[in-house]
C-alpha positions as CSV (number, residue, x, y, z in Angstrom):
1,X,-17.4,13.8,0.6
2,X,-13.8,13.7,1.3
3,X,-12.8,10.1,1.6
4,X,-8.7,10.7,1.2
5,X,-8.0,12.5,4.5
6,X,-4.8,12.2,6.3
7,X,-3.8,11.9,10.1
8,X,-3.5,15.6,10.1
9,X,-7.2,16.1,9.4
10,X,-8.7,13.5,10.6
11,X,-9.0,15.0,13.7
12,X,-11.2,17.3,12.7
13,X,-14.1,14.9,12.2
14,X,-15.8,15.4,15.1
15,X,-19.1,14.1,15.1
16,X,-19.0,10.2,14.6
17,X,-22.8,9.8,14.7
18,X,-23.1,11.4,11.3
19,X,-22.9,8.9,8.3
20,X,-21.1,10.8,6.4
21,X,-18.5,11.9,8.7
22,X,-18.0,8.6,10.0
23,X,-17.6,7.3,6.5
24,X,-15.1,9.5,5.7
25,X,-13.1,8.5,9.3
26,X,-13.2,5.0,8.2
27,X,-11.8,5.4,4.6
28,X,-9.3,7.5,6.2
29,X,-8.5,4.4,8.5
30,X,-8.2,2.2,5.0
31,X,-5.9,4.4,3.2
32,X,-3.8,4.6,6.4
33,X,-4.0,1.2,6.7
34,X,-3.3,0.1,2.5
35,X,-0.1,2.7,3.1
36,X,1.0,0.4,6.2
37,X,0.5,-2.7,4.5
38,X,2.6,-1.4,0.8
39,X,5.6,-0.4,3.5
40,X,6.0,-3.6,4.8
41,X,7.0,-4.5,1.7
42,X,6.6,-7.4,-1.1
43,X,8.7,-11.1,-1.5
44,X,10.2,-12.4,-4.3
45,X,12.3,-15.5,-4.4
46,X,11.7,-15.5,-0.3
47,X,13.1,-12.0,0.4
48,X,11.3,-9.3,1.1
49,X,11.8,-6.2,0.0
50,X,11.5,-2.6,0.9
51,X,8.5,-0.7,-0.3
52,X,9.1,2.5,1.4
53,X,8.7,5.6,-0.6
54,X,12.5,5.9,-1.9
55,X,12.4,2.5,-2.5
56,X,9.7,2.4,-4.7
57,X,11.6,5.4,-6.5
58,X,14.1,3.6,-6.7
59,X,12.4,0.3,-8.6
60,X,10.5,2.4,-11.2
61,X,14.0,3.3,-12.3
62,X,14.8,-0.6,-12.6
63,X,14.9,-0.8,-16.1
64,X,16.9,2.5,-16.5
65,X,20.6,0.9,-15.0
66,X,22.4,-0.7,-17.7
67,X,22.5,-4.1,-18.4
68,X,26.5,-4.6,-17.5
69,X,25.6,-3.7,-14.1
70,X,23.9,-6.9,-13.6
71,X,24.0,-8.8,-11.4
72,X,23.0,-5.8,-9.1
73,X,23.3,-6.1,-4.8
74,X,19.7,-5.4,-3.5
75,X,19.3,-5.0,-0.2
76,X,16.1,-6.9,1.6
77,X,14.6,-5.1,4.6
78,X,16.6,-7.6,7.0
79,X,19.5,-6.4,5.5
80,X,20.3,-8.9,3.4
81,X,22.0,-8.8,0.0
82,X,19.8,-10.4,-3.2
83,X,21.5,-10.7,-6.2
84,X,19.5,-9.5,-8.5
85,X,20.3,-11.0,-11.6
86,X,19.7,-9.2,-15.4
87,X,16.9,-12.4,-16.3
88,X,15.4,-11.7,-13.1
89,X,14.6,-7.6,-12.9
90,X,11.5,-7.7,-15.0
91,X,10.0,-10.9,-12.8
92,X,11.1,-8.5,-9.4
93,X,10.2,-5.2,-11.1
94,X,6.9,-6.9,-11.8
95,X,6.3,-8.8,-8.5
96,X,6.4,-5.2,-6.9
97,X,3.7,-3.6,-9.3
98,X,1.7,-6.7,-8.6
99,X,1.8,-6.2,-4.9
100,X,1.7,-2.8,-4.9
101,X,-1.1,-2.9,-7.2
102,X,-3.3,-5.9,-5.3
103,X,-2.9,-3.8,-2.0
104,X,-4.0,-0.5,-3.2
105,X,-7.0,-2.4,-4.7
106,X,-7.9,-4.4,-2.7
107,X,-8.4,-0.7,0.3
108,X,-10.4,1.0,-3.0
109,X,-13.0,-2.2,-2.8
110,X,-13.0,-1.4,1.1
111,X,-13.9,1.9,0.6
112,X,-16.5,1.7,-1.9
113,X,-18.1,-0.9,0.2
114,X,-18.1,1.9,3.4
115,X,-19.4,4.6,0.8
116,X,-21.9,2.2,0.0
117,X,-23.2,1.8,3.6
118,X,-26.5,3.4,4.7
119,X,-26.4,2.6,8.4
120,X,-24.0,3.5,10.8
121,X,-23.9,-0.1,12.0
122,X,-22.7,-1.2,8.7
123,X,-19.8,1.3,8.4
124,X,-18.8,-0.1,12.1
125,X,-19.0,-4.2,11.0
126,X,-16.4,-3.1,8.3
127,X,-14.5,-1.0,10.9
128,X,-14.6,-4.0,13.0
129,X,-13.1,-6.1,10.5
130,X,-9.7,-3.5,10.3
């Protein structure tokens, strides 16, 4: 079964009353939902950051600007200007993982739990719970 469908396809699950299909709608609906909830982005030091895809580019190259460059301006998603200081960057860099990481987790126990349903009705209590 195909449980990593996008918005394109996931129109073409039709039937609903078939477990399998439905279970696959649903994880859909989680990985849709564990993308929505990485993009709104992680807080470190009471900021919040950007977790958007360039973003996220952007931090895995961190550890890559040289170290005279620090303090570096980082921009929060309200705009804001964080200094982000040369002790700090592995703490941020790390925070980001961590959040990044906890989310994307925490929609693979979801899932497993759908794929683990053998009712209808207990596919829909976890679809309730979205």
């Amino acid at each position: 079964m195909n449980t990593n469908l996008t918005n394109n396809n996931m129109e073409e699950i039709k039937d609903l009353s078939n477990l399998d299909n439905f279970k696959a709608y649903v994880c859909a609906l989680i990985d849709e939902r564990t993308m929505n909830n990485i993009f709104k982005g992680f807080t470190f030091e009471g900021y919040t950051f950007s977790m958007s895809i360039s973003a996220q580019i952007n931090l895995s190259n961190i550890f890559n600007i040289p170290d005279g460059l620090f303090p570096l301006p980082y921009s929060t998603k309200d705009d804001q200007l964080y200094s982000l200081t040369l002790a700090n960057r592995q703490n941020f860099y790390l925070t980001a993982l961590g959040f990044k990481n906890t989310t994307i987790q925490a929609g693979t126990a979801l899932k497993q739990q759908v794929l683990g349903c053998t009712t209808l009705e207990q596919v829909q209590d976890i679809l309730n719970t979205l």
